[in-house]
C-alpha positions as CSV (number, residue, x, y, z in Angstrom):
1,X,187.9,76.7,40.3
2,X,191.5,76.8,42.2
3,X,191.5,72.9,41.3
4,X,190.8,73.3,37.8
5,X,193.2,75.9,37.4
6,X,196.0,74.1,39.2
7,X,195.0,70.7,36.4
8,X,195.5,73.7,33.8
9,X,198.9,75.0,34.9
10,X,199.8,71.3,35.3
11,X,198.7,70.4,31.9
12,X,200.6,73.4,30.1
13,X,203.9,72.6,32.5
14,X,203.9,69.3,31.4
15,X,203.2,70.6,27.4
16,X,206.2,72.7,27.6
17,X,208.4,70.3,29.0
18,X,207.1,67.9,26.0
19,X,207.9,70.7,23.6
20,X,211.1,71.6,24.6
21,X,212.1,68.2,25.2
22,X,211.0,67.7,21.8
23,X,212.4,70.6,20.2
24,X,216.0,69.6,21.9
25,X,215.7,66.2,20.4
26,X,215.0,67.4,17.1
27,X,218.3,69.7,17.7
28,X,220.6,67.0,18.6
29,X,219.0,64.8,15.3
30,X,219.7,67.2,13.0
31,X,223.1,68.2,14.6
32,X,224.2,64.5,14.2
33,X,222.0,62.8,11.3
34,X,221.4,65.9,8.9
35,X,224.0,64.2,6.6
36,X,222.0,60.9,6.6
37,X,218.4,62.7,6.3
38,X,219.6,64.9,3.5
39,X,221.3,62.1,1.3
40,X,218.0,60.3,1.6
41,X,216.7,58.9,-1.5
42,X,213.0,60.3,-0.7
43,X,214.9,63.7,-0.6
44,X,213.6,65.7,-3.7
45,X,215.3,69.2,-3.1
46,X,218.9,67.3,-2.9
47,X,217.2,65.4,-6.8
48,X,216.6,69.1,-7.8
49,X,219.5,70.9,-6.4
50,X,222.1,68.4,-8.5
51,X,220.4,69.7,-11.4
52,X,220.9,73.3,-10.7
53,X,223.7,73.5,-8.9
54,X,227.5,73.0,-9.7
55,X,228.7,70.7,-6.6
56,X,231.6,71.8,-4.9
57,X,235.3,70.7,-4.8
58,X,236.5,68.1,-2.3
59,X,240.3,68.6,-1.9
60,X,242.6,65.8,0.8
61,X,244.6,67.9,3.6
62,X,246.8,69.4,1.3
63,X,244.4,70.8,-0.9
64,X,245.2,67.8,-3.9
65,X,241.7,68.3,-5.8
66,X,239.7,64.9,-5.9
67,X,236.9,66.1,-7.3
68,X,235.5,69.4,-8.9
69,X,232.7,70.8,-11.5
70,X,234.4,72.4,-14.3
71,X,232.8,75.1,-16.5
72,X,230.9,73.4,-18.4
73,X,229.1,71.8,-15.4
74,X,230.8,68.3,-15.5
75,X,231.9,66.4,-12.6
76,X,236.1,65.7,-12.9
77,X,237.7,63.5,-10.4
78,X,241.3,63.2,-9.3
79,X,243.7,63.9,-12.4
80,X,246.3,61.0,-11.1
81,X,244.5,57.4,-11.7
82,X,246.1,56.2,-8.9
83,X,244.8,58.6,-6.4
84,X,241.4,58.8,-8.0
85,X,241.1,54.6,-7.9
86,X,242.7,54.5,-4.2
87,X,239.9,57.3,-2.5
88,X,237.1,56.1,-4.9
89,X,235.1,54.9,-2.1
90,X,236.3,57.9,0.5
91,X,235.1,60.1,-2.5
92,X,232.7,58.8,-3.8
93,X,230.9,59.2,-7.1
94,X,228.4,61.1,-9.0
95,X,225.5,57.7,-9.3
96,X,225.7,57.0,-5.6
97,X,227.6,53.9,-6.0
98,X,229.6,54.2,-3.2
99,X,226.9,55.1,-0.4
100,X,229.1,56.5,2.5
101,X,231.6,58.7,0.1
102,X,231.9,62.2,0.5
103,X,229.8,62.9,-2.6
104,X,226.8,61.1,-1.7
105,X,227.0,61.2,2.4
106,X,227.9,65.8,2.4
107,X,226.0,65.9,-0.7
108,X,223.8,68.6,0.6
109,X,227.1,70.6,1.8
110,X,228.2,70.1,-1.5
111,X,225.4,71.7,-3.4
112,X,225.0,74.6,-0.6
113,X,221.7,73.7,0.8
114,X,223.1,75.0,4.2
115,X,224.5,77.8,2.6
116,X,223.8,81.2,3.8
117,X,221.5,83.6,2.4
118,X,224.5,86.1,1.8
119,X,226.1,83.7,-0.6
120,X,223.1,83.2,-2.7
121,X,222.6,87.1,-2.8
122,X,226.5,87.2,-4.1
123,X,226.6,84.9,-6.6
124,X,223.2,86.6,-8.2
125,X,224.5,89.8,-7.8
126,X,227.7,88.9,-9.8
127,X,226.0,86.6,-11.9
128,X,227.9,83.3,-10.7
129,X,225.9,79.8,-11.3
130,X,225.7,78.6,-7.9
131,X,227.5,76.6,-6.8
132,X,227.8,74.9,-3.3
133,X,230.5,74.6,-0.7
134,X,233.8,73.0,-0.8
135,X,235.3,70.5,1.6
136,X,238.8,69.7,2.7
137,X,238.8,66.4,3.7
138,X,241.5,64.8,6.5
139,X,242.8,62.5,4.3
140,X,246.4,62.6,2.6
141,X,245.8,61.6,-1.1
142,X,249.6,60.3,-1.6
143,X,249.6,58.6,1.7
144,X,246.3,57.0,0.5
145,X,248.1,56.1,-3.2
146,X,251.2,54.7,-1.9
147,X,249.8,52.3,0.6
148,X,246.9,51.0,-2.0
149,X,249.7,50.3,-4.5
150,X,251.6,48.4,-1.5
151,X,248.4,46.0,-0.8
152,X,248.6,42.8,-2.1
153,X,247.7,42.1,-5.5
154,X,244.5,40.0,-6.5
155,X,243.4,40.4,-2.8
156,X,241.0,42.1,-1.0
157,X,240.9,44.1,2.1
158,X,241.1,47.3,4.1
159,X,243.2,49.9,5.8
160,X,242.7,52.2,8.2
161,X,245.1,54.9,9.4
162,X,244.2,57.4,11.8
163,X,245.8,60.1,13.7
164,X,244.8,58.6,17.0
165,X,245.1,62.2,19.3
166,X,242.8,64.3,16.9
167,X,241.0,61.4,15.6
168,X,241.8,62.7,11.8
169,X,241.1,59.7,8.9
170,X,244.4,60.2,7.5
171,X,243.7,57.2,4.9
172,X,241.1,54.4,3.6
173,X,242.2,51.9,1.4
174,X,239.4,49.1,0.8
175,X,239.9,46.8,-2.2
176,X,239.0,46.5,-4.5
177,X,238.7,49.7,-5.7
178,X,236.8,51.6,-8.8
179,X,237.4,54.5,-11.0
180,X,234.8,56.9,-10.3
181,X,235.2,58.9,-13.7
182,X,234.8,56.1,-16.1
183,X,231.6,55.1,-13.6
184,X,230.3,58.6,-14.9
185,X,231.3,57.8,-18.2
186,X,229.8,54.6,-18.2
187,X,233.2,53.2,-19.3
188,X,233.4,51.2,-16.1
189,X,234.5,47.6,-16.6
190,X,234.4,44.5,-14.3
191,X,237.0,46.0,-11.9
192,X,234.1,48.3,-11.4
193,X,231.2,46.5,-10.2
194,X,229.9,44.1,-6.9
195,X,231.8,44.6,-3.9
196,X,234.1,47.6,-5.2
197,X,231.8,49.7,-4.7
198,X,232.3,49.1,-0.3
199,X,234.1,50.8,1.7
200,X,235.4,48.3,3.5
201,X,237.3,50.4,6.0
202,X,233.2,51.6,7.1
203,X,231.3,48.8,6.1
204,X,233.6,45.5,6.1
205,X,232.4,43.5,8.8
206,X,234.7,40.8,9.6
207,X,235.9,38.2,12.6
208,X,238.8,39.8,14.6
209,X,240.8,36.8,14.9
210,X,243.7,37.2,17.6
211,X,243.6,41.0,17.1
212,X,240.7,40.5,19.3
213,X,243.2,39.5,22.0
214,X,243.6,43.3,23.0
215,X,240.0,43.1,24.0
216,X,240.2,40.1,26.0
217,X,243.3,41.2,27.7
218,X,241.8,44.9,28.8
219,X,238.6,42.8,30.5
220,X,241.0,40.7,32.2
221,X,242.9,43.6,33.7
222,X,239.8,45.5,35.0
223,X,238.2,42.6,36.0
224,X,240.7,39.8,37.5
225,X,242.6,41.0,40.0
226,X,246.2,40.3,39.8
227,X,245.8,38.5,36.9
228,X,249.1,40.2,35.2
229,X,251.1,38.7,38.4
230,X,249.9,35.3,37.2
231,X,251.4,32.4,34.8
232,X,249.6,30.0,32.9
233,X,250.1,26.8,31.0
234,X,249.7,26.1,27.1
235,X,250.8,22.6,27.6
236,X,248.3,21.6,24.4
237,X,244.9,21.4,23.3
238,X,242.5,22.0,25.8
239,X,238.8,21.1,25.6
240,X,235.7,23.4,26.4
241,X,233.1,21.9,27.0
242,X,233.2,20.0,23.9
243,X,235.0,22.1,21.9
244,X,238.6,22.2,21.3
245,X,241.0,25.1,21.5
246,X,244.5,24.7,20.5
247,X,247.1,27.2,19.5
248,X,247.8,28.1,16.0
249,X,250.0,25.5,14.0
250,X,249.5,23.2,17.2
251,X,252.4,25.4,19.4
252,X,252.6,24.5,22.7
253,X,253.7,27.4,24.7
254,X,254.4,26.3,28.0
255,X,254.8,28.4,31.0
256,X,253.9,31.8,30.4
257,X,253.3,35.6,32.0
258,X,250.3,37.2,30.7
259,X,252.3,39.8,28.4
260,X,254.1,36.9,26.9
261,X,250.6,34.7,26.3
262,X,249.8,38.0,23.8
263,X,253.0,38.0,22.6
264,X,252.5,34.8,21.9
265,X,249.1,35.3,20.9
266,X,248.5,31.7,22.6
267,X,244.6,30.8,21.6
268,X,244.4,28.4,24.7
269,X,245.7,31.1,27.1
270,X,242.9,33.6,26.1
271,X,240.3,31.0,25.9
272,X,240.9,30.2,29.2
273,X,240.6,33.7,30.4
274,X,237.4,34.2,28.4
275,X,236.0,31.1,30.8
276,X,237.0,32.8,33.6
277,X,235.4,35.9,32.9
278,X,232.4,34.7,31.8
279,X,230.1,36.1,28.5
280,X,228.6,39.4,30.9
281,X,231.9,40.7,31.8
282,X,233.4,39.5,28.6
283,X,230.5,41.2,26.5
284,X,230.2,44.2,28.9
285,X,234.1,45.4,28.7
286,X,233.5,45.0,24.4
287,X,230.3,47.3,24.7
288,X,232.5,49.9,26.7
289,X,234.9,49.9,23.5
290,X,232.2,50.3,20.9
291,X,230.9,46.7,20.2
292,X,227.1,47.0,19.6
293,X,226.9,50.5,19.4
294,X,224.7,52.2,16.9
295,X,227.6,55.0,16.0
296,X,226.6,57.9,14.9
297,X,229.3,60.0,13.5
298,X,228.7,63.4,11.9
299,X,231.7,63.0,9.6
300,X,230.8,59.2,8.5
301,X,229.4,56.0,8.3
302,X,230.8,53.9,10.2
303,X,229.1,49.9,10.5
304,X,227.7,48.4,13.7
305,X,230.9,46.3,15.6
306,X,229.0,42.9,17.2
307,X,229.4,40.5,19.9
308,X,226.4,38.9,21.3
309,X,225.5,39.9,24.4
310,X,224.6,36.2,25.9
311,X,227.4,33.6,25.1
312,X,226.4,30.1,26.9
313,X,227.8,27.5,25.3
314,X,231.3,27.3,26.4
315,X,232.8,26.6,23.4
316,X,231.6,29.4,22.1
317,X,233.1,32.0,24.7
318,X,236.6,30.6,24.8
319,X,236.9,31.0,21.0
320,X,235.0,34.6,21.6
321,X,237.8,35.4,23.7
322,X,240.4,34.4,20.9
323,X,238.3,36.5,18.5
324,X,236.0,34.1,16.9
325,X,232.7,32.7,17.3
326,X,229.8,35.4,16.3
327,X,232.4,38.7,16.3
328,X,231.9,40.8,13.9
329,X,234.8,44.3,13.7
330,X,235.1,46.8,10.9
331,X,238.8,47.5,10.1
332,X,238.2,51.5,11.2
333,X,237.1,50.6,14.5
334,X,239.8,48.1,15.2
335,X,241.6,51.2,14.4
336,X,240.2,53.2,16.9
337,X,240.3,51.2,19.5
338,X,244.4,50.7,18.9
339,X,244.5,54.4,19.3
340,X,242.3,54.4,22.2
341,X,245.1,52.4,24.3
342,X,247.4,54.9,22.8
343,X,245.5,57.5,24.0
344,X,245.4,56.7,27.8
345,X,242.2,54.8,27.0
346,X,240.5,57.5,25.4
347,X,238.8,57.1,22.1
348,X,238.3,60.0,19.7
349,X,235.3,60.8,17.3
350,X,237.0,59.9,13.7
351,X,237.3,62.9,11.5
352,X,237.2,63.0,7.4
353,X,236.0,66.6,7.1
354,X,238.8,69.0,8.2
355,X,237.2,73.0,7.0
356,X,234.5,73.9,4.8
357,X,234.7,76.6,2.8
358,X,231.7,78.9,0.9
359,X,232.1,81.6,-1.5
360,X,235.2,83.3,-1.6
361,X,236.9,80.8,0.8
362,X,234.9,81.7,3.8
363,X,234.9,79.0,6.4
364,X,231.9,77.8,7.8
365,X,231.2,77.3,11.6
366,X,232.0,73.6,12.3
367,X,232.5,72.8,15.6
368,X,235.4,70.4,16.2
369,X,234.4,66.6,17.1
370,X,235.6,65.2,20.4
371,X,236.3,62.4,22.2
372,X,233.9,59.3,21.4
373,X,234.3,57.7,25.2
374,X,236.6,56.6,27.8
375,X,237.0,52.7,26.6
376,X,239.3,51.6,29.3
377,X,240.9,52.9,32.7
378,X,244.6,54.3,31.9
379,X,246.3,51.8,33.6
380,X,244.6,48.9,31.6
381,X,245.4,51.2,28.1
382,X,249.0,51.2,29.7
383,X,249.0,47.7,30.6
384,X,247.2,46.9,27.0
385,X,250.1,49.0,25.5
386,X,253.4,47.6,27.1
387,X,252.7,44.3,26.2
388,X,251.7,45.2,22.7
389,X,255.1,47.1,22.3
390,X,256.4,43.1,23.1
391,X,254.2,41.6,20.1
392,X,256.2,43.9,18.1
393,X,259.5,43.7,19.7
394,X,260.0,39.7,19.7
395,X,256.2,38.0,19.3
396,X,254.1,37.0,16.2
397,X,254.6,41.3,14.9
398,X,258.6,41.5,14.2
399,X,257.7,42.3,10.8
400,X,255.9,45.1,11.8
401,X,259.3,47.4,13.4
402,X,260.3,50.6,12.4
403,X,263.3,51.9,12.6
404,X,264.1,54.3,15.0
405,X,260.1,54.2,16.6
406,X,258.1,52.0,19.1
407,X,255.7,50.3,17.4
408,X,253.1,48.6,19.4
409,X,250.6,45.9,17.6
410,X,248.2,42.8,17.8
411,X,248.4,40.3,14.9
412,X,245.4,38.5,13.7
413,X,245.0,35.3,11.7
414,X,241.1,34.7,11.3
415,X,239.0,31.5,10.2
416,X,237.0,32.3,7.7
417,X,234.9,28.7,7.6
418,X,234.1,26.1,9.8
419,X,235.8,23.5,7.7
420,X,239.1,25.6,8.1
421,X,239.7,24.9,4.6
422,X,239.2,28.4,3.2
423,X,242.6,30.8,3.3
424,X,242.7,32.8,6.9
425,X,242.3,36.6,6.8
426,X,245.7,38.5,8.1
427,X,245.1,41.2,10.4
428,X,247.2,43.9,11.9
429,X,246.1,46.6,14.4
430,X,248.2,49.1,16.2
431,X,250.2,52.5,17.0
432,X,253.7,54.3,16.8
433,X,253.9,55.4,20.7
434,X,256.2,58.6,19.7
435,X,254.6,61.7,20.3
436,X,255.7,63.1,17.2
437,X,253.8,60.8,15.0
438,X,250.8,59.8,16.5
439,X,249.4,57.2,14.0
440,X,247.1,54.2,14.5
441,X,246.4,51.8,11.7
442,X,244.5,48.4,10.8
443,X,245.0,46.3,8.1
444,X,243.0,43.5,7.0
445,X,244.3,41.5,4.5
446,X,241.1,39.2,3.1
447,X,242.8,35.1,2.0
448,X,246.1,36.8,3.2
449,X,247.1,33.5,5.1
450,X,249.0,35.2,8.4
451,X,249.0,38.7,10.1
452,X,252.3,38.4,11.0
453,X,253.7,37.4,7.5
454,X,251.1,39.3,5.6
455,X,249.3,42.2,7.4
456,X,252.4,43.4,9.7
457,X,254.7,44.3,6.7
458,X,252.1,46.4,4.8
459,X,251.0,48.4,8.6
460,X,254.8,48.9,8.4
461,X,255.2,50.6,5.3
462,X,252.1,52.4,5.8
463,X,253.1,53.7,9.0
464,X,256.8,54.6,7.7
465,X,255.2,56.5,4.8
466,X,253.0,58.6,7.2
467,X,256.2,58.8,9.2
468,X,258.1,60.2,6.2
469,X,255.6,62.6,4.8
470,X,254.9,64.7,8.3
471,X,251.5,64.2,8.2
472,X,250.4,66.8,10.9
C-alpha cells in the first residue's frame, strides 16, 4: 500500500511539474508569438473582426497619422504621397501585401481583440462602432520621407536607422516602394507589384561584403591574443588553398596595424585572420551576435542572419572572413550589431511600437523590450569602435563625416555573382559616438557599385537629418 501510494504521489508530482511547465511555455509563446498566431491566415475571428470592426490609427512618434478608418468605415493612408510610399512596407496595407507591416503583423491590436471588456461595455453604452486600438509607432515619418527621397534613383535597397541605446526603429526605407492606397483601390500599377511588396530592412537577405569585417575583427580580439599589437603584410594576392584572395581593385597595402587593415578594409588581411581562427571560432563569435538565430521579436519580423556553422574548404573561410562565401545579413541587423559596439557590446531588442492607446486614449500595459544579448566583451566593442572611428576619419568611409560629430563606420562592397560581372552592392553600417544623438544606421545600396562612393554619402545625410530633427 505505502509503495503504491508513494508511485501515486510520484506520478501526480511529476503531472504538475508537466503542467506547469507546460502552462509556462504556453505563457512565454503567447507573450512573444501572439502577433504571429493572430495574423495567421487559418485565423477566422481576425477574417471576422475586419468585417465588424473599424481598425485603429497607426500614427509615427510624433503622432503624423499613417493610417486611419474614417466614418464611413474606409481605410485612408498617409495624406502626403511621399510619406505614405516611403513607410508602405513599415505600414503595411489593408490586402496583406506587405506581410511584416504594422497592419497585417498588430492586426489583432488594431481591431481590439485584446481589448478590455470595459471598452466594449463603453462603446455599446454610447453607441460607438467598435473600433480597435491605436498604435504609435517609433518611427519618424519625415525622417523616413527625406532619406527615401535621398536613395538613389532606379535602384534598390534598404535602410536601417535605429536609436541604438533604446533600440527605437527610428526609420525603414526598402525600395522599391508601393502606395498602399491605390493597392486598396486597385489603382496600383507596375511600381506596385513583385518585390515592392518586401521589406527589405526585415526580410532582405544579402552578403555583407567588407561590412562583415567588424565581425571578423571582434573574433580576432577575443580570441587571438595580442593580435591588435601585431602587423601584417598585404604584399598581393594570396592563395587559399586554391582560391585566391586579393584586395579590391588589386591594392597592395603593405605593412599594416590591425586598425589600419579595416581602415583599409584589406580583403587579404581579414582572410588571413579568418584562417587563423578557424570556421568554429569564426562561426561561434557570429552566433554570439545574432547569426543563425531564430529571432523572435514581439515588435517585428525580423529574417534569419546565416553563416554555416562548418566551413572546410579554406577558400571558403578566408572569403567568409571578408564577408562572402554563404553569408547571408539583413540590413536591420547589420544595424544592430553597429549599435551593439556603440553600446559597450550590448545589443537591444528593436522597437517599432512606442504606446498603445484604447478608448479615450488609455494606454495599455506594454512592458518595455530590453536588451537582446551581450554580443561582445566591452573592450572588443571598444576596440571594434576606435578603429571604425578611423574608417571614417581617413579609410574607405570619408564620405561618410559629419560635421561637428564622430562618426564611426564599416564600408562594404559585395559580389553579387561568381563571374564578378554583375554591379557590386554598396554597404554602409555604423554610429554617431555622441551621447546626444545616439543613432545607428545601415545602408544597402543593391547595383550601387562601392560603399564608400555610394552607401557612405546617403548614411551621411540620413544621419545629419536625424541629427537635425532631435529625434529623442
Amino acid at each position: 500500500m505505502r509503495t503504491m501510494r508513494f508511485a501515486t504521489r510520484v506520478i501526480a508530482t511529476v503531472l504538475v511539474c508537466a503542467f506547469l511547465a507546460l502552462s509556462a511555455f504556453l505563457g512565454y509563446t503567447v507573450y512573444t508569438q501572439g502577433s504571429r498566431w493572430v495574423t495567421t491566415q487559418y485565423n477566422t475571428r481576425l477574417t471576422s473582426a475586419r468585417k465588424t470592426v473599424g481598425m485603429g490609427t497607426i500614427t509615427d512618434r510624433n503622432g503624423v497619422v499613417l493610417a486611419e478608418t474614417n466614418a464611413d468605415g474606409e481605410r485612408r493612408y498617409a495624406s502626403d504621397r511621399t510619406v505614405r510610399r516611403a513607410l508602405s512596407q513599415t505600414v503595411g496595407d489593408q490586402l496583406s501585401m506587405s506581410g511584416t507591416g504594422v497592419e497585417t503583423f498588430h492586426a489583432g491590436t488594431l481591431l481590439g481583440l485584446g481589448g478590455s471588456i470595459i471598452d466594449r461595455t463603453w462603446q455599446y453604452v454610447t453607441g460607438q462602432s467598435y473600433k480597435g486600438d491605436n498604435i504609435r509607432l517609433t518611427v519618424d515619418a519625415e525622417l523616413t520621407a527625406y532619406i527615401a527621397e535621398q536613395f538613389p534613383s532606379k535602384h534598390a535597397g534598404a535602410v536601417a536607422l535605429i536609436n541604438y541605446r533604446t533600440g527605437e526603429v527610428l526609420s525603414m526605407v526598402s525600395k522599391p516602394d508601393y502606395d498602399p492606397q491605390k493597392l486598396l483601390s486597385r489603382q496600383g500599377g507596375a511600381d506596385e507589384s513583385g518585390t515592392a511588396y518586401l521589406n527589405r530592412c526585415l526580410q532582405g537577405q544579402y552578403a555583407p561584403g567588407s561590412s562583415f569585417k567588424i565581425v571578423t575583427l571582434a573574433a580576432a580580439l577575443e580570441n587571438l591574443g595580442g593580435i591588435d599589437e601585431r602587423t601584417f603584410v598585404c604584399d598581393g594576392p594570396r592563395y587559399f588553398g586554391d582560391t585566391k584572395v586579393a584586395c579590391y581593385g588589386g591594392e597592395v597595402h603593405g605593412t599594416m596595424t590591425l586598425g589600419q587593415a579595416l581602415e583599409k578594409s584589406c580583403n587579404v588581411t581579414f582572410a588571413s585572420i579568418a584562417e587563423e581562427l578557424g570556421d568554429k571560432r569564426l562561426s561561434a563569435a557570429a552566433r554570439r551576435m545574432g547569426f543563425n538565430d531564430n529571432f523572435r521579436f514581439r515588435d517585428l519580423v525580423l529574417y534569419q542572419s546565416s553563416i554555416p556553422d562548418a566551413i572546410l574548404d579554406p577558400g571558403e573561410l578566408a572569403w567568409t572572413g571578408d564577408g562572402q562565401g554563404k553569408l547571408l545579413v539583413t540590413p536591420l541587423h547589420m544595424a544592430l550589431l553597429a549599435g551593439a559596439v556603440a553600446n559597450g557590446g550590448t545589443m537591444q531588442e528593436p522597437r517599432l511600437i512606442a504606446q498603445v492607446t484604447g478608448v479615450g486614449g488609455m494606454p495599455r500595459l506594454r512592458p518595455p523590450t530590453g536588451q537582446y544579448a551581450r554580443v561582445m566583451d566591452r573592450s572588443t566593442a571598444d576596440t571594434v569602435g576606435r578603429y571604425m572611428r578611423r574608417v571614417v576619419e581617413s579609410g574607405t568611409a570619408t564620405k561618410a563625416r559629419i560635421k561637428g560629430y564622430t562618426v564611426c563606420g564599416k564600408t562594404g562592397t559585395a559580389e553579387v555573382s561568381d563571374d564578378k560581372r554583375a554591379p557590386t552592392n554598396a554597404w554602409f553600417v555604423g554610429f554617431v559616438a555622441e551621447e546626444d544623438a545616439p543613432y545607428a544606421i545601415a545602408v544597402v545600396v543593391e547595383g550601387g557599385g562601392t560603399g564608400g562612393g555610394t552607401a557612405a554619402p546617403l548614411a551621411a545625410k540620413a544621419l545629419k537629418r536625424a541629427i537635425s530633427l532631435q529625434t529623442p
